[in-house]
KOLMIRO-445467 format. One record per residue: x, y negated, z of N, C-alpha, C, CB in turn. Coordinates in steps of 0.05 Angstrom, whole numbers, plus 5000, padded with zeros to 4 digits. Each point is the difference from the previous one (the first is absolute). Glycine has a CB too. Layout:
! residues N
XYZXYZXYZXYZ/...
This chain:
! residues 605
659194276720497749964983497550115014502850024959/497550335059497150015004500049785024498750554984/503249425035499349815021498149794991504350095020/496849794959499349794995496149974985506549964998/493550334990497550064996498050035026502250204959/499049965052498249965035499649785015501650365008/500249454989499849715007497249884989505249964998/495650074969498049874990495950125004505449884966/495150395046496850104997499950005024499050294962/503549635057499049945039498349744997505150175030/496549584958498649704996497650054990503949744990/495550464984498050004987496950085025503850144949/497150005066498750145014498949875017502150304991/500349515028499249855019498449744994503850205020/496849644952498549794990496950164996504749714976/495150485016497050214986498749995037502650514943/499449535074498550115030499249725010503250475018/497849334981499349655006498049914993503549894997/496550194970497349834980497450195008503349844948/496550415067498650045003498750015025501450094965/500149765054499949905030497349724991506850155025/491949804989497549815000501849795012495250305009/504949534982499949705007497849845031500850064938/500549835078498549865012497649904990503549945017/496849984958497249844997497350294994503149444972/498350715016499150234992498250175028504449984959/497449975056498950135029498149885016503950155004/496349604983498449785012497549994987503849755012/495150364965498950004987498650265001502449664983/498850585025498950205009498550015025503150154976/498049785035499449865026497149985006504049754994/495049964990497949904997498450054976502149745028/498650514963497750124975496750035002504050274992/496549765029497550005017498749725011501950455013/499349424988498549715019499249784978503550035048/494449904953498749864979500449715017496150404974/504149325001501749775016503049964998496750085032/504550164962503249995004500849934976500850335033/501049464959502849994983501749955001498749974986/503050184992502649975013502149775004499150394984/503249595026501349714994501650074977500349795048/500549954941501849974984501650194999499549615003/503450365022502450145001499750115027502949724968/498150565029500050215025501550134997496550045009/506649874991502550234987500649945037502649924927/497549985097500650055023498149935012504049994997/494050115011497650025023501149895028497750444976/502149365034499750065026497549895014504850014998/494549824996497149915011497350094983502749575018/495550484982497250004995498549865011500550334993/497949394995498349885022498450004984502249735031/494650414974498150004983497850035027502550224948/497449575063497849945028497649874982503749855048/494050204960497649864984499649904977499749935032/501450404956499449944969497650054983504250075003/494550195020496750104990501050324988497149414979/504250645029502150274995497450225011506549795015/493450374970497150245008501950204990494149794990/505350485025500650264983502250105017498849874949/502150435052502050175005503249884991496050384994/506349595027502449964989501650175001499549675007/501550544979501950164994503149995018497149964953/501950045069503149935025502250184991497249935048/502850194939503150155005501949934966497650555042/500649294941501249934983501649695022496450284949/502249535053500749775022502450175020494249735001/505450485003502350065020501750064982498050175040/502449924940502550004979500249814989499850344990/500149475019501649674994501349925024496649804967/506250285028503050055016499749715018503750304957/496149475027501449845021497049755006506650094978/491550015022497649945019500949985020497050184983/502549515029499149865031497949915010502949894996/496450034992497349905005497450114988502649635003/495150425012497250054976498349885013500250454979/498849355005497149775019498450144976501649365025/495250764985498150084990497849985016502750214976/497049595049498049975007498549804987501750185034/495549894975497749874994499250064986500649755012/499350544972499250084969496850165007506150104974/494050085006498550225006500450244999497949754992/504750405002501250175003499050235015502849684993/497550604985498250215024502550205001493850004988/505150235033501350224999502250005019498650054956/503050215039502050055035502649954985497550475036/504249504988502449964991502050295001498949485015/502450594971501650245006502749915022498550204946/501750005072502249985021503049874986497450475028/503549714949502749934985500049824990500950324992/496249415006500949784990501449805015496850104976/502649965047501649865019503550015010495250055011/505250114972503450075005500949844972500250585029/499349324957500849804971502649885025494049794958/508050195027502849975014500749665002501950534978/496249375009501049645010497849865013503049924957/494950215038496949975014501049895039496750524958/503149215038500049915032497249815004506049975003/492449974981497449855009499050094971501149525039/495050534978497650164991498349845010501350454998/496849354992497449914999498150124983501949645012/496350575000497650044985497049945025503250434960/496349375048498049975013497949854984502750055040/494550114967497949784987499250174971502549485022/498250814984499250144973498550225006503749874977/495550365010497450204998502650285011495349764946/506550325062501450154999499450195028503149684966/498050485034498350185025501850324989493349685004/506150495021500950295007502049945018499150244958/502849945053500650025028503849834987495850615030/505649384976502649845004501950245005497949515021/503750524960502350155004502449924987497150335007/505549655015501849854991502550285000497949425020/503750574960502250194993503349895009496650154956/502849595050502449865005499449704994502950424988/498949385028499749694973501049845020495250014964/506549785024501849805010498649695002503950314978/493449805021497549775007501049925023495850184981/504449455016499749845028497749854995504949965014/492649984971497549814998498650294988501649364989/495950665026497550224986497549875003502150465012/496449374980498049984999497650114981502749735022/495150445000498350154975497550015024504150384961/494949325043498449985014497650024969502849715051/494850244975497149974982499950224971499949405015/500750864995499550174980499050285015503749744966/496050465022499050175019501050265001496549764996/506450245017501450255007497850135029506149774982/494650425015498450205016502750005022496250334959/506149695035502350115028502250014992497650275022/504449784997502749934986502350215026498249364973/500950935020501050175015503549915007495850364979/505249515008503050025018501749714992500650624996/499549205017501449784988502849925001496249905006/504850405014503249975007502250044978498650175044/500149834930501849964988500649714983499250485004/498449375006500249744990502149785025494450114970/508250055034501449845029501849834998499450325020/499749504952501949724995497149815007504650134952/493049995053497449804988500649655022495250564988/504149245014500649815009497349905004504649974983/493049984988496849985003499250264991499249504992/497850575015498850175001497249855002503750335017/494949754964497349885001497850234989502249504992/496150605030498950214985495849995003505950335013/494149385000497049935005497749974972502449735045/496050344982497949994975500250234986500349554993/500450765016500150184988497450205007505249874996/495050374999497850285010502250155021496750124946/504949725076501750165005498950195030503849634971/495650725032498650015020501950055026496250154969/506649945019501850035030501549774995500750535011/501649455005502449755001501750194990499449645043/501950254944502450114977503050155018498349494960/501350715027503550125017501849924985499150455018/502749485007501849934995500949805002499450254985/498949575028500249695003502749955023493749904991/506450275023501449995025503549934997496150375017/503949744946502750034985500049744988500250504991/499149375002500049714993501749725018495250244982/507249865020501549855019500549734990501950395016/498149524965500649714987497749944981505250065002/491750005017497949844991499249805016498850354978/501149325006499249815016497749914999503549934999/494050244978497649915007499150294992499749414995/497550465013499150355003496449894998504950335043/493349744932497649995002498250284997501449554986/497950465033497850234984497050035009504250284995/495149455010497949945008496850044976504149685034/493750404987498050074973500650204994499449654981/500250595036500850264985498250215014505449874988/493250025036498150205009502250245014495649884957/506850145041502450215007499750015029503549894961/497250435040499850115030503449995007495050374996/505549635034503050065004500949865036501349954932/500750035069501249985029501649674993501150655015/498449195000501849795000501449945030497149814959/504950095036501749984981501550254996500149545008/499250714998502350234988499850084970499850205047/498249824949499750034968502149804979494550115013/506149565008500449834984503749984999494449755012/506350094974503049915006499949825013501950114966/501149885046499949795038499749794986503650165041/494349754983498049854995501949705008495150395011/506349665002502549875004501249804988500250355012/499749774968501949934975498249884974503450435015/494449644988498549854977499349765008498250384982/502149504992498749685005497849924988504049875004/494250274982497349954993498850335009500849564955/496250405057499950175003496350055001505650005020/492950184967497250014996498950224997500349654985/497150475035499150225003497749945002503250205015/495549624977497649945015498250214979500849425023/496050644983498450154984501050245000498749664976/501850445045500850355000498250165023505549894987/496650345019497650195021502550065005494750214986/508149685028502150055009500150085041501449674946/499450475054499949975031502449835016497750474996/502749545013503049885026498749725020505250084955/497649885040500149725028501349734985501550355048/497349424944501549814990501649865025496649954959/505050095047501849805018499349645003503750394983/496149495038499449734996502049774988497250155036/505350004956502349934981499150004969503350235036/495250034960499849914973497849944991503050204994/495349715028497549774994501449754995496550185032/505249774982502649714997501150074976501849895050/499350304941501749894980498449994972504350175026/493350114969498749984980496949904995503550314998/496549675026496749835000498250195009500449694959/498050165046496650215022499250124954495949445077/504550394908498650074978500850234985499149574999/502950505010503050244993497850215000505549865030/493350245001498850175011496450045002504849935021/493849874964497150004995499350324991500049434984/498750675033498350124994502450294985495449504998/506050515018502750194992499450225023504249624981/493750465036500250235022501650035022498850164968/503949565027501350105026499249825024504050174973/496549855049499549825017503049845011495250305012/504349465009501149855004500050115029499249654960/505350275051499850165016498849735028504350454973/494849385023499949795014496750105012503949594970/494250475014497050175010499450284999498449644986/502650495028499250304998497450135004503949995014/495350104974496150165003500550115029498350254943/499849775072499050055024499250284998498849535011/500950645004499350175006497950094987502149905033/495349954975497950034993499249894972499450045046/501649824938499849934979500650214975500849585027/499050434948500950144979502149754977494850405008/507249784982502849834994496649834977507750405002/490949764977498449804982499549705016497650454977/500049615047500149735012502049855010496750145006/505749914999502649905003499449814979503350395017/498149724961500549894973498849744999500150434979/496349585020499049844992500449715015497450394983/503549655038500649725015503549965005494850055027/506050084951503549924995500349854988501550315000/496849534976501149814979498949745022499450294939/499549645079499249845013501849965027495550104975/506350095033502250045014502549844988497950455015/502349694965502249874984500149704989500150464989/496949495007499649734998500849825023496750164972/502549905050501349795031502350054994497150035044/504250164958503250035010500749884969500850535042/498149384935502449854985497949625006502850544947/495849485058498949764997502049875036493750144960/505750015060501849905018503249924988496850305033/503549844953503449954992500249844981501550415010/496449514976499349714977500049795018496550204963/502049735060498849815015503249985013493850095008/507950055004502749985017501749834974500050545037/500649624944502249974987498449764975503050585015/493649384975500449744986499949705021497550284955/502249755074500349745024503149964997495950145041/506650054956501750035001501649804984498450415014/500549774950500749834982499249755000500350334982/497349585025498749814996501549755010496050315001/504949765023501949805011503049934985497550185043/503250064958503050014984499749834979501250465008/496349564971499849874970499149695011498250494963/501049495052499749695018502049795006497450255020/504849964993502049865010502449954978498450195046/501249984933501750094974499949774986499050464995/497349534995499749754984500949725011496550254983/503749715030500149725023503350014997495150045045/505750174962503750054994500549864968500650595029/498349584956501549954981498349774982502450495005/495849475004497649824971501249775019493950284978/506649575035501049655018501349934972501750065064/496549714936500649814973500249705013496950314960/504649465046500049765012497749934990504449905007/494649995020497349814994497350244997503249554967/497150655041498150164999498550065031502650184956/495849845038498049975032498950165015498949734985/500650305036499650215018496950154983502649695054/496050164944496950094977500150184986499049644992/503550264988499950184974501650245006499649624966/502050375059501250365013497150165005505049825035/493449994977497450205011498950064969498149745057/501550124933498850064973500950194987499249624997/503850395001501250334989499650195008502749894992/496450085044499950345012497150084986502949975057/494949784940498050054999498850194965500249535044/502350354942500250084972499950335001502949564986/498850595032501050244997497850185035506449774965/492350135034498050125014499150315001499149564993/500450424976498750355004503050144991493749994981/507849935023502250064991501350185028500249544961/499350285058500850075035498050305006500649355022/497450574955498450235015500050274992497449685008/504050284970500650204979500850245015501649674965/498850595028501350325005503449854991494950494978/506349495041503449914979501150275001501949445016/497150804986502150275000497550114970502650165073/496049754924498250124971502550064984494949684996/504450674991502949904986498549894966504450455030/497949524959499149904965501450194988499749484998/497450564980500550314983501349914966494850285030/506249754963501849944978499550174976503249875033/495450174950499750294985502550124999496549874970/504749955015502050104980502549995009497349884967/503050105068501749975011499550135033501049624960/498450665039498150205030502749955014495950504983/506849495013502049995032500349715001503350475000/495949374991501049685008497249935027502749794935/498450205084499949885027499649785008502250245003/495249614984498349745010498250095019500249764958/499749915060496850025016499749684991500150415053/498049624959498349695003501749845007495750115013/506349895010501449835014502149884965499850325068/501149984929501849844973498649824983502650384995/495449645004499149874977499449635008497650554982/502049425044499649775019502349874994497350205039/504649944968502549934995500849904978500650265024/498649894951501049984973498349704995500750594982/496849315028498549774989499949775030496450364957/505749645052499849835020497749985022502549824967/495750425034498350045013498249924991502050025028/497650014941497849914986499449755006498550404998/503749404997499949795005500249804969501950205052/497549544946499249824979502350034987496849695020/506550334984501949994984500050284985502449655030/496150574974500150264980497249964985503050405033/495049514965497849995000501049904959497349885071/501050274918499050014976498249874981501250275019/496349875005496749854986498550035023499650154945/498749625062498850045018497450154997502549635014/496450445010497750184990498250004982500450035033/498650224948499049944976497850215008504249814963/494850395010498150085005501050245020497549814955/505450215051500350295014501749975023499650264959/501149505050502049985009502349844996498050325004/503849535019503049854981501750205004499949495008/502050434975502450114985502149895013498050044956/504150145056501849885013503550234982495449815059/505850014931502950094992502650145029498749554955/502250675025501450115024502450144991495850065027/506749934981502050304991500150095022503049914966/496550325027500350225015503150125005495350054983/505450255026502450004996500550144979500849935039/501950074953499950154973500249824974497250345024/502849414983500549724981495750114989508349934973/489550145037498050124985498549635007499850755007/499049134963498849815003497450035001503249844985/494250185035498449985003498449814999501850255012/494949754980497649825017498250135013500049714970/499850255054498350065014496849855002504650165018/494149994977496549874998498550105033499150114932/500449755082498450005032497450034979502849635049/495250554957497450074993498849875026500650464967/497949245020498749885029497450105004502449574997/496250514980498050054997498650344990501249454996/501150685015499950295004498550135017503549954988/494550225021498050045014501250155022496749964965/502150145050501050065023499850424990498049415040/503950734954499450304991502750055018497350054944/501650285056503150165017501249954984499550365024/503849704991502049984988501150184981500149805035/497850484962499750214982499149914973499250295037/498949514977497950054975502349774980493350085026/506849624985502049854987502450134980498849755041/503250504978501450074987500050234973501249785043/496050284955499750164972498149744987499950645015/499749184990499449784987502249884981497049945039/505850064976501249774994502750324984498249395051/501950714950500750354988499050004974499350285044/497649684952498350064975500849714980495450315029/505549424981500849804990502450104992497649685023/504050384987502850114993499750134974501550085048/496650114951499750174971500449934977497350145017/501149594987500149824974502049894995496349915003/505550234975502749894987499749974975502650195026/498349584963499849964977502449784987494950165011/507249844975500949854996500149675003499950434986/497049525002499249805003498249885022501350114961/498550095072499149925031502249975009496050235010/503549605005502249965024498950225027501149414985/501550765008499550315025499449855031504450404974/494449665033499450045027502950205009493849964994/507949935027502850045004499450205028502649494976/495650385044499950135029497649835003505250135021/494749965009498349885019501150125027495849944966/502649745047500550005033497350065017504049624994/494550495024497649995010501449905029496850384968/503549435043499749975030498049845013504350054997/493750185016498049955018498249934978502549855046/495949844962498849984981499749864971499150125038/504049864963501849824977500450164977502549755034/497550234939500450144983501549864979496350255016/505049844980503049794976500150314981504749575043/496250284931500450104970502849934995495249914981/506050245014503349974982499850034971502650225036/498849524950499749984973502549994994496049824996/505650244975502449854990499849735001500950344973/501549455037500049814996500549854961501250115062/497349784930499949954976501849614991494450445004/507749584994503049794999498249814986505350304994/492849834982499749764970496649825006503250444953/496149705077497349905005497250094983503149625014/496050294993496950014981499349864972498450005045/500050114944499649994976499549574998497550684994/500749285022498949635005502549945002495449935027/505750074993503549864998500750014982501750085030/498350164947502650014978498749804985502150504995/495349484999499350034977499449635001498150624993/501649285025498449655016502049855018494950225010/507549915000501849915013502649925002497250155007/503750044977502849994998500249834981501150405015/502449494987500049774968500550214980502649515016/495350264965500050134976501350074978497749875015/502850324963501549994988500349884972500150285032/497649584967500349874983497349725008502750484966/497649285048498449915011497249874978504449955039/493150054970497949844984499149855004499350214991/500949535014498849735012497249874968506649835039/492650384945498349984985497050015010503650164975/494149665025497950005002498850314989500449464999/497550705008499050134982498549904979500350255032/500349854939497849884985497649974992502750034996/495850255017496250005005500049855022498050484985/502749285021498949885021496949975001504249805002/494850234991497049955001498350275020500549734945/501950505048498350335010500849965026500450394960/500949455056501949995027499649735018503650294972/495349445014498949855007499449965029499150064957/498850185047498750045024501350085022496850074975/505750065024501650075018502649925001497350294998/503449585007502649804998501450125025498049504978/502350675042501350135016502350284974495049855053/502350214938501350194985501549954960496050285042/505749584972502349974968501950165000499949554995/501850414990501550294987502549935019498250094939/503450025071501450105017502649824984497350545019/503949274987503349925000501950104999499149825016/500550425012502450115005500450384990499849555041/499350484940499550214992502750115006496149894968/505050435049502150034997501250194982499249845037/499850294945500850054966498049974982502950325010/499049554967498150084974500550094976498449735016/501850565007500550334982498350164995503250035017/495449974958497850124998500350265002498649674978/503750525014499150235005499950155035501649994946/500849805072499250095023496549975008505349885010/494549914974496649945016499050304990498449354995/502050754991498150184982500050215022501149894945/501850165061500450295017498949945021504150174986/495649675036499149915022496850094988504249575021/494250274966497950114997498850285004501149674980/500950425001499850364994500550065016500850114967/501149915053501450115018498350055030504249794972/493749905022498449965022496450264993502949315007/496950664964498050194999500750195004498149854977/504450325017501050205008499150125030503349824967/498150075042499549955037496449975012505349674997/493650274987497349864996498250374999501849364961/499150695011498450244987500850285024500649804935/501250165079501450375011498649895024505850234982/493849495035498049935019497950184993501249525008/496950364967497350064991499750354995499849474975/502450645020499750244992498950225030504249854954/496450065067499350155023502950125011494650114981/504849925045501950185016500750204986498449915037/504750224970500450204994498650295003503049695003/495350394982497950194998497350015009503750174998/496149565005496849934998500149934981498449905035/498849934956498749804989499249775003499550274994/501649645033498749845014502449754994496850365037/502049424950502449734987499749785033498449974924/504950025070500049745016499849714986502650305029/495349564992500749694980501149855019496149954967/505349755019502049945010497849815020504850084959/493149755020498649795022500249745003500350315020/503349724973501449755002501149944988500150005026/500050054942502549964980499749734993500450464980/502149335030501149764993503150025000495949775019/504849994964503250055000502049955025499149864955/498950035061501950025025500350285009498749555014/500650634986499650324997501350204981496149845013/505349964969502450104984502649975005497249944974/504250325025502749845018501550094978499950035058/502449814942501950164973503250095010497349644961/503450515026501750155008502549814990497150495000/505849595001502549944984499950024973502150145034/496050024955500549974977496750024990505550194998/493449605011497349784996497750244998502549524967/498250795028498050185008497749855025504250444987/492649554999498050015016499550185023498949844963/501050105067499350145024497050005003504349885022/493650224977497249915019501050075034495650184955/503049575060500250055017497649955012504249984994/495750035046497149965004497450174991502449604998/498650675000497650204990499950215023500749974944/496850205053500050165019499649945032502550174963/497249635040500650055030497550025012504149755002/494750495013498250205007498749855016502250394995/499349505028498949995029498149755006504350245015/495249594964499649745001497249965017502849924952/496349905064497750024999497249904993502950135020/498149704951498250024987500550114972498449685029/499750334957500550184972498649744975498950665025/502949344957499549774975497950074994503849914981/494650385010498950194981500449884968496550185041/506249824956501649974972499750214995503349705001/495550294963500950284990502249964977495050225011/505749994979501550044973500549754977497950465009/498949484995499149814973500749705012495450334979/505249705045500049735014502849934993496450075040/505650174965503949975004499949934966502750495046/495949714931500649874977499349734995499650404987/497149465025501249684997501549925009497549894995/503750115023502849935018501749994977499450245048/501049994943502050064993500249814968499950515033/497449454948499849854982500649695006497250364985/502849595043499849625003504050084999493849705047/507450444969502650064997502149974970497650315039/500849854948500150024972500149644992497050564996/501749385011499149714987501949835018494450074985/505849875035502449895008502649984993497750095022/503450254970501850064993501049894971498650345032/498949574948500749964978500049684992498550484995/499349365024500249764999500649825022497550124969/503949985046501849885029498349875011504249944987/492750045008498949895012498750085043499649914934/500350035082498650145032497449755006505950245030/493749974991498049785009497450104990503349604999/495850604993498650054996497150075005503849984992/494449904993496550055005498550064981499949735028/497950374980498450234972500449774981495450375021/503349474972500449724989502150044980498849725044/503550204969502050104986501150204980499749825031/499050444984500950344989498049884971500350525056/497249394944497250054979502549774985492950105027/507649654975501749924983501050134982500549795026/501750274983502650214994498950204976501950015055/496050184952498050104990499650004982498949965023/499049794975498849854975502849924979495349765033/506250154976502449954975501150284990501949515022/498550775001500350214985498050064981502550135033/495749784975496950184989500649844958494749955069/505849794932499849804981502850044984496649655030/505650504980501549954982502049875007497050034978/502549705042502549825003501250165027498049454979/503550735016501450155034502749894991497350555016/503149384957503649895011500449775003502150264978/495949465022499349785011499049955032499349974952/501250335058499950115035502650025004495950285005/506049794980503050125008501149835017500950214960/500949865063502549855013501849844983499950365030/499849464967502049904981503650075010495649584990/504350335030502350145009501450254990498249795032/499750354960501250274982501050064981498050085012/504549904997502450184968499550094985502150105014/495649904971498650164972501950044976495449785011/505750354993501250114965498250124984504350115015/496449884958497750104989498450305002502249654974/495950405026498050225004498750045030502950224962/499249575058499749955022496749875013505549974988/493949884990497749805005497950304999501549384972/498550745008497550184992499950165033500750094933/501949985077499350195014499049785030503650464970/496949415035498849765014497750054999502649704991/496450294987496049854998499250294998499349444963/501650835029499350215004499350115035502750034949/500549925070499249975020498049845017503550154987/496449625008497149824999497250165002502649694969/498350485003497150024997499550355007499549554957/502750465059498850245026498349975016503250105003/498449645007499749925033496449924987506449725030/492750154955497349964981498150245010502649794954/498650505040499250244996499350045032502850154952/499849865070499550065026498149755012504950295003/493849514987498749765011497150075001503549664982/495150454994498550054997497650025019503250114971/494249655026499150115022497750295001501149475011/498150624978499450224996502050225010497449804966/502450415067501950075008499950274981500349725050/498050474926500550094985501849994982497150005015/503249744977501349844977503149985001495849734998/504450365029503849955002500950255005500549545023/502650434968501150304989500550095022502149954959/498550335041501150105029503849914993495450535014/505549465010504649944991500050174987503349875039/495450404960502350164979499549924983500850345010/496949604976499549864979501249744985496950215020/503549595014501049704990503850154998495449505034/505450654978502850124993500850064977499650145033/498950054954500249944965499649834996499050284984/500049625012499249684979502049785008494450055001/507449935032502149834995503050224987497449605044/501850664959503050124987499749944973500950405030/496349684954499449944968501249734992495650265000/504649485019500149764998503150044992495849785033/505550344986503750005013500950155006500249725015/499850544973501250305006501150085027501249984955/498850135058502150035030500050315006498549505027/503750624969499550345011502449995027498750344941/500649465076501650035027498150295012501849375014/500050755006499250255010500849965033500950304950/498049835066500549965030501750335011494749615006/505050564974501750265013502850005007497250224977/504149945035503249984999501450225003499849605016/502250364963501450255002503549964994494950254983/506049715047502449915003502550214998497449665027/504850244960502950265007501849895022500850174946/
């Protein structure tokens, strides 16, 4: 009997010691008591991922509650605004193998207690130093640019199974390569923007580029300072050194290729009945192609050890030849389709009309594009810079653009019906209502809309911690790409380098974005002001559901929200550029229309 009493106040005890153990979600919530922006997910009974990248996250995070969530792998928290230091013991969290916090306000010196980290990225924030890193000796990436860093970090030397290594932008003093891990062994590698001393070997100008070493303090062992010189004036005529010795090895090795992809095409393109002409005509296709950097490598964000250059990518599109080819040149460039390795489906965009900038300046150009994530953009994936060629990596998108879905495909329910205001349309007989409409599902149309202001309004809202809004310039539906599951992409935004400028503003992407609206609802393209003032005038009067797609599956309550959407696109038309809403604005008014609480955070077990 007493046994059996001690039994019962051991259970009592241990259930009383459990219930008062915090819960994952609980810790998770402590966590972020402090960060304004944060909520929580649904279910957090096994943590292993955190992805909360560009959510607008401000404020102090409580790291050592986050380190008491046992079976944490993952933490994506870049791009926020996040302040304050990190404590050394948060880094020993026992399942913790990848840490993204780059692109936030965080700062004080780096101290690690232990951690089974193989990915660290905590660029673009402002650690002051990172006295000992030998205990981080699983790390594989390491990304620490863009920091306040004033020495080179100890301990680097212990880093035996790191394959990339950034720590460029740091103003950091130190010895290369002894400070560094063998240099040997890394396969990305960047110092440039330092006050480092040593000798770059003319090996690892070859393997990591003359751009590796810009303005990094060391010299190249191929020009040594003279006697009478001082190492400063050295310096200044090293980036112009390094320039011959890779432009000589561009000119060797693209004559090289140039031939090879000559004799290749002619190999394998022989079609009977094809003529000596149209062989010359192919080499002539892939021209700046021969002239290209083919050892440029290609930067991948979201993928720092995968091992592209230019040459792969030649490869992947037949040498940027008419059988990969997409769209021909538009306002930025053509579009050429590619897999990569890795089954990864790509489009590649050639920027024809990209200006001539360093290869520095391009790559915090095409970096600051990257920023912009939003469920509803199509991410900017990588980029290639070779020589004076500049290519964009996008996801390849299976379901096409918004004009295809919506004007091309067969329809699903076909309309061989006249419109019945023939009289308002008369004048334009190019533009009748679409045949081949390829659904007529009104509430997908709805989400596509929304989904597109969505994408529309986090443009307008500005960079991550400016003010400063991007406009798109170009919003048409060929610029909409849709995903597997008909989710709106914007694409075609941002791109910096162009060399001319629309001077589109804000008010300009919302009419865009209202003629969109109006397409969307009456399947009508082809569009001219003419038209939009039509459209207009029948919202303005009342008759907007004698505008509708007939093609459209309207069940009941369906029609209202139709002529409601209508009479957005009305609102964004407006010519008075006062008079039209800003997206966050037109975003309510299509959720008020059709409720939607989709969310872009993630929080995976």
């Amino acid at each position: 009997m007493g046994l059996h009493c001690f039994l019962l106040v051991l259970c009592f005890l241990s259930s009383a010691s459990s219930a008062c153990e915090p819960s994952y979600r609980d810790l998770l919530n402590l966590a972020f008591s402090s960060v304004s922006g944060f909520y929580p997910p649904p279910q957090s009974d096994c943590l292993r991922e955190i992805r909360l990248s560009f959510q607008n996250l401000s404020g102090a995070v409580s790291w050592m509650h986050l380190r008491n969530i046992t079976t944490l792998e993952t933490l994506d928290l870049s791009g926020n605004a996040l302040e304050g230091s990190i404590p050394g013991a948060f880094w020993s969290a026992p399942a913790l193998i990848e840490v993204n916090l780059a692109e936030n306000h965080l700062g004080g010196p780096l101290r690690f207690d232990g951690s089974s980290l193989r990915f660290l990225n905590l660029s673009s924030n402002r650690f002051t130093g990172a006295p000992d890193l030998s205990r981080l000796s699983r790390l594989r990436v390491l990304d620490l640019s863009g920091n306040q860093l004033g020495l080179a970090p100890a301990g680097m030397r212990s880093l035996s199974f790191l394959h990339y290594l950034d720590v460029s932008n740091n103003s950091m003093a130190g010895e290369f390569p002894g400070d560094f891990p063998a240099v040997d062994e890394l396969r990305f590698l960047n110092v440039s923007l330092n006050n480092l001393t040593g000798v770059a070997s003319l090996d690892f100008l070859q393997k990591f580029g003359s751009a590796a070493f810009v303005e990094a303090g060391v010299l190249t062992d191929e020009s040594p300072p003279t006697k009478n010189k001082s190492v400063r004036n050295h310096r200044k005529t090293r980036p112009l050194v390094i320039g011959l010795i890779a432009a000589a090895g561009t000119v060797t090795l693209g004559s090289a290729v140039a031939l090879t992809l000559y004799y290749a095409r002619r190999r394998c393109g022989t079609r009977k009945g094809r003529t000596e002409e149209k062989d010359v005509e192919a080499t002539a296709e892939v021209g700046w192609v021969a002239a290209a950097r083919w050892g440029a490598a290609v930067v991948i964000f979201e993928k720092p050890l995968m091992e592209l250059t230019f040459a792969d990518l030649a490869a992947a599109t037949s040498g940027f030849g008419r059988e990969s080819l997409m769209a021909e040149a538009g306002r930025n460039g053509p579009v050429y389709r590619a897999v990569l390795p890795g089954d990864m489906h790509v489009v590649v965009r050639v920027l024809e009309s990209a200006r001539p900038v360093e290869e520095k300046e391009a790559a915090a150009a095409f970096r600051d594009i990257a920023r912009l994530r939003h469920p509803n953009l199509l991410p900017l994936l990588g980029y290639c810079i070779s020589g004076s060629e500049k290519l964009l990596l996008y996801e390849y998108m299976e379901r096409g653009d918004l004009h295809r879905w919506l004007h091309e495909l067969p329809a699903a329910r076909p309309n061989t019906e006249d419109w019945s205001i023939v009289e308002t349309w008369e004048n334009n007989p190019a533009n009748t209502r679409s045949t081949t409409t390829a659904s007529g599902d009104w509430p997908t149309r709805h989400r596509i809309a929304l989904g597109v202001a969505r994408g529309l309004a986090f443009l307008h809202q500005g960079w991550v911690g400016t003010r400063a809004p991007v406009v798109h310039g170009h919003l048409v539906p060929s610029n909409i790409l849709l995903g597997d599951d008909l989710e709106p992409r914007i694409s075609d935004f941002a791109v910096t380098l162009s060399t001319s400028s629309s001077g589109a503003s804000a008010e300009d992407d919302v009419y865009s974005y209202g003629v969109l609206v109006m397409e969307l609802v009456t399947g009508l393209t082809k569009w001219r002001e003419e038209d939009v003032e039509r459209v207009r005038e029948m919202a303005r009067n009342g008759q907007g559901a004698s505008a509708l797609d007939p093609s459209l599956q309207l069940e009941p309550g369906w029609e209202k929200e139709a002529v409601e959407c209508l009479r957005v696109g009305y609102l964004c038309t407006a010519r008075s550029l006062e008079k039209r809403p800003a997206m966050q604005q037109v975003v309510a008014l299509l959720k008020d229309i059709r409720p939607d609480t989709t969310s872009s955070a993630s929080f995976s077990c």
